[in-house]
Z-matrix of the N, CA and C atoms (Angstrom, degrees):
N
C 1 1.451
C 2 1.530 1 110.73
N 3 1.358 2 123.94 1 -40.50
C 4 1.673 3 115.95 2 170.64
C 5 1.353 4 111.51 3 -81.14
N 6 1.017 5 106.50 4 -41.15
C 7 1.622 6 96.11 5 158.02
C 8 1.699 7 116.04 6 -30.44
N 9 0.982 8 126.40 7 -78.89
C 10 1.126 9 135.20 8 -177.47
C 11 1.582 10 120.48 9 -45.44
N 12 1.540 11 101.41 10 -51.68
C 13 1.250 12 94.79 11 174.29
C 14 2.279 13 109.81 12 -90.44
N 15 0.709 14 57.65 13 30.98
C 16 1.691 15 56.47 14 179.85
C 17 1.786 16 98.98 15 -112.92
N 18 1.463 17 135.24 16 -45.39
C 19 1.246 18 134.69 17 150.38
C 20 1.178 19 116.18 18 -55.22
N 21 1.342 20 131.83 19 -34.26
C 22 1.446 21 125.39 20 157.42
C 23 1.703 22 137.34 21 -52.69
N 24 1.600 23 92.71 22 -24.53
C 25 1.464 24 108.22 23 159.53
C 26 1.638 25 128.03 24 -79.48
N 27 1.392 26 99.66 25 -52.69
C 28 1.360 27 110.86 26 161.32
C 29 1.359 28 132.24 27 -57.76
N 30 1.304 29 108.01 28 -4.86
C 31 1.906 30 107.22 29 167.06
C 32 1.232 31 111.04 30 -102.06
N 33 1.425 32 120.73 31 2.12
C 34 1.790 33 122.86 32 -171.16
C 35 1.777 34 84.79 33 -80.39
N 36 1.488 35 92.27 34 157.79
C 37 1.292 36 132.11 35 158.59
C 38 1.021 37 117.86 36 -68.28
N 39 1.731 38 126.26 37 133.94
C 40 1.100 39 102.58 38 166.01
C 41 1.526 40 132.37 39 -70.15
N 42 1.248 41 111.60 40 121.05
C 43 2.238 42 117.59 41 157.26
C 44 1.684 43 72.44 42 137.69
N 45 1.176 44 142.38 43 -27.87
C 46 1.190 45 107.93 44 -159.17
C 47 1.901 46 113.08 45 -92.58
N 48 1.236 47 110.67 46 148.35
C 49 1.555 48 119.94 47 176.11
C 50 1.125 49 124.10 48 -64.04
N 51 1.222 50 107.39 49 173.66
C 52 1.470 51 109.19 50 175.58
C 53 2.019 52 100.54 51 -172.00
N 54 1.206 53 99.78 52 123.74
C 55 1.267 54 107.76 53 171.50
C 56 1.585 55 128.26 54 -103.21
N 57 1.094 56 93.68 55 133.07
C 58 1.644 57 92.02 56 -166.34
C 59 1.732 58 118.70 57 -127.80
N 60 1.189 59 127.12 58 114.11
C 61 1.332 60 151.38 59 -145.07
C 62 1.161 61 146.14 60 -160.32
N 63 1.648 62 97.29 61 -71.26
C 64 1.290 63 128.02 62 -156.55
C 65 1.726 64 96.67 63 -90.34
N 66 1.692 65 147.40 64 119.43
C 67 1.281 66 139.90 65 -129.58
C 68 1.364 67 125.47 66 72.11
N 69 1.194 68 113.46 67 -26.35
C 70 1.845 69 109.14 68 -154.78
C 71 2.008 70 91.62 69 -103.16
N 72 1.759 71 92.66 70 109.83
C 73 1.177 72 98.73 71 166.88
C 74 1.826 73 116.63 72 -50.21
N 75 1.462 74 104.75 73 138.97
C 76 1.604 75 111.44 74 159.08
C 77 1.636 76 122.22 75 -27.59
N 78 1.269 77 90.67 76 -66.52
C 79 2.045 78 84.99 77 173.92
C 80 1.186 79 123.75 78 -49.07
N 81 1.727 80 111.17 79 -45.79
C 82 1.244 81 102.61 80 164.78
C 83 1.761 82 145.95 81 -58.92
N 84 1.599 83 101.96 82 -29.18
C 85 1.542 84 112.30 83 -177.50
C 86 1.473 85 122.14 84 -27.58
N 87 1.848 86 101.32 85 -57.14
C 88 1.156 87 113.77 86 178.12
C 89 1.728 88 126.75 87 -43.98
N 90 1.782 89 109.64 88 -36.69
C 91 0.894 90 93.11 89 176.48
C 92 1.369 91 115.03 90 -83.36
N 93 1.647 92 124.18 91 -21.94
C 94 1.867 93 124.07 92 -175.14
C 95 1.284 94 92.31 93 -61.80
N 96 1.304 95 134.73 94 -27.82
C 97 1.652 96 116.85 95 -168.07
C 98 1.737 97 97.33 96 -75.05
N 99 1.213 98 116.44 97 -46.15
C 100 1.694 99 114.21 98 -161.10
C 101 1.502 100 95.64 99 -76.34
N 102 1.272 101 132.73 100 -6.25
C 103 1.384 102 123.76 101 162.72
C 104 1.493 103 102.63 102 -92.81
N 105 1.387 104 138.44 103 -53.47
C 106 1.477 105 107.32 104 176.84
C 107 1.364 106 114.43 105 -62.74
N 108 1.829 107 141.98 106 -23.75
C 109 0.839 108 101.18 107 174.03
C 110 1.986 109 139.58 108 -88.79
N 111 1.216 110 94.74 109 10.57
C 112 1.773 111 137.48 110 169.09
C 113 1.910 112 90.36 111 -61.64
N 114 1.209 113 104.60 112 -74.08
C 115 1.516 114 103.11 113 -167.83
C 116 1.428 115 109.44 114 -66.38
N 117 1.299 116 106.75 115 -13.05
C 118 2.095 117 104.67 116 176.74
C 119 1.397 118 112.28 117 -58.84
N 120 1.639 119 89.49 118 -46.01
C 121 1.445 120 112.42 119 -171.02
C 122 1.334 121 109.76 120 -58.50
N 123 1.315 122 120.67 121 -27.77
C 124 1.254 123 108.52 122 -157.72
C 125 1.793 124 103.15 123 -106.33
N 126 1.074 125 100.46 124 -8.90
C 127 1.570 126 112.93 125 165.02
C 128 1.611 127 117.48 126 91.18
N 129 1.718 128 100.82 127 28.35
C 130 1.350 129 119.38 128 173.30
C 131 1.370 130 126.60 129 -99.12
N 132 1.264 131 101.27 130 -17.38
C 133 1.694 132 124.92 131 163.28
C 134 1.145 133 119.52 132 -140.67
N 135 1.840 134 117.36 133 165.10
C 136 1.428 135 119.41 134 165.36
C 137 1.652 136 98.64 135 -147.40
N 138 1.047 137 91.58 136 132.30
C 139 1.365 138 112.25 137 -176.23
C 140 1.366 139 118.15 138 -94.64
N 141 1.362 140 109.01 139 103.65
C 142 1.505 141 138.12 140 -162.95
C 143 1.716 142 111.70 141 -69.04
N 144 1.352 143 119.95 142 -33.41
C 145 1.324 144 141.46 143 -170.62
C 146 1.512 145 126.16 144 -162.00
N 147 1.563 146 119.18 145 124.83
C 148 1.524 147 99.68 146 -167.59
C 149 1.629 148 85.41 147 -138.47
N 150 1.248 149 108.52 148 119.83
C 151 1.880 150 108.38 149 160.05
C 152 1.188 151 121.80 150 -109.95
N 153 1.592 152 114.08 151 -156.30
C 154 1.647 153 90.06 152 171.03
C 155 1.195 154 124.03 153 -93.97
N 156 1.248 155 129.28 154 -9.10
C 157 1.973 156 144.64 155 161.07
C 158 1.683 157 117.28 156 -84.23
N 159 1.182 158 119.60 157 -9.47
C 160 0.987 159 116.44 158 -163.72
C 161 1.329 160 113.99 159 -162.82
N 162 1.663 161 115.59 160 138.11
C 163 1.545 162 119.27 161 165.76
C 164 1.406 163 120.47 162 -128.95
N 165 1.500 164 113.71 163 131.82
C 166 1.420 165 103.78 164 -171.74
C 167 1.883 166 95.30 165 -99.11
N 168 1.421 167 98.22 166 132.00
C 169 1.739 168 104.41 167 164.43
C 170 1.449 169 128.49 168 -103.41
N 171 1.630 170 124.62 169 167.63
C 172 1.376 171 100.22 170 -178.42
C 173 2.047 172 80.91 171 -124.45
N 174 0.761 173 121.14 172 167.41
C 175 1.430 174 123.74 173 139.42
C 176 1.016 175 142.23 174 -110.22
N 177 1.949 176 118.84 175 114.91
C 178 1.386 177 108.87 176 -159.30
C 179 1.394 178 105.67 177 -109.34
């Protein structure tokens, strides 16, 4: 599953979003959040909005 969404990040354009949620079992969330905030860090994303179902990303 990060697999997936982790190439799913890496094919965005930069400025455009991507929300990510909607599929991603509960158990899992925890870890999609500690990978977008891994990629913040690293200055490949910024994460515009984070709740508890859902994170919106930008790619810069």
């Amino acid at each position: 599953m990060l697999d997936k969404i982790q190439t799913k990040i890496e094919s965005l354009n930069t400025g455009k979003k991507l929300i990510l949620g909607a599929g991603i079992r509960a158990e899992e969330f925890p870890k999609v959040q500690s990978l977008c905030e891994s990629l913040q860090e690293n200055g490949l994303i910024k994460i515009v909005n984070a709740q508890q179902t859902a994170i919106i990303i930008e790619k810069v």
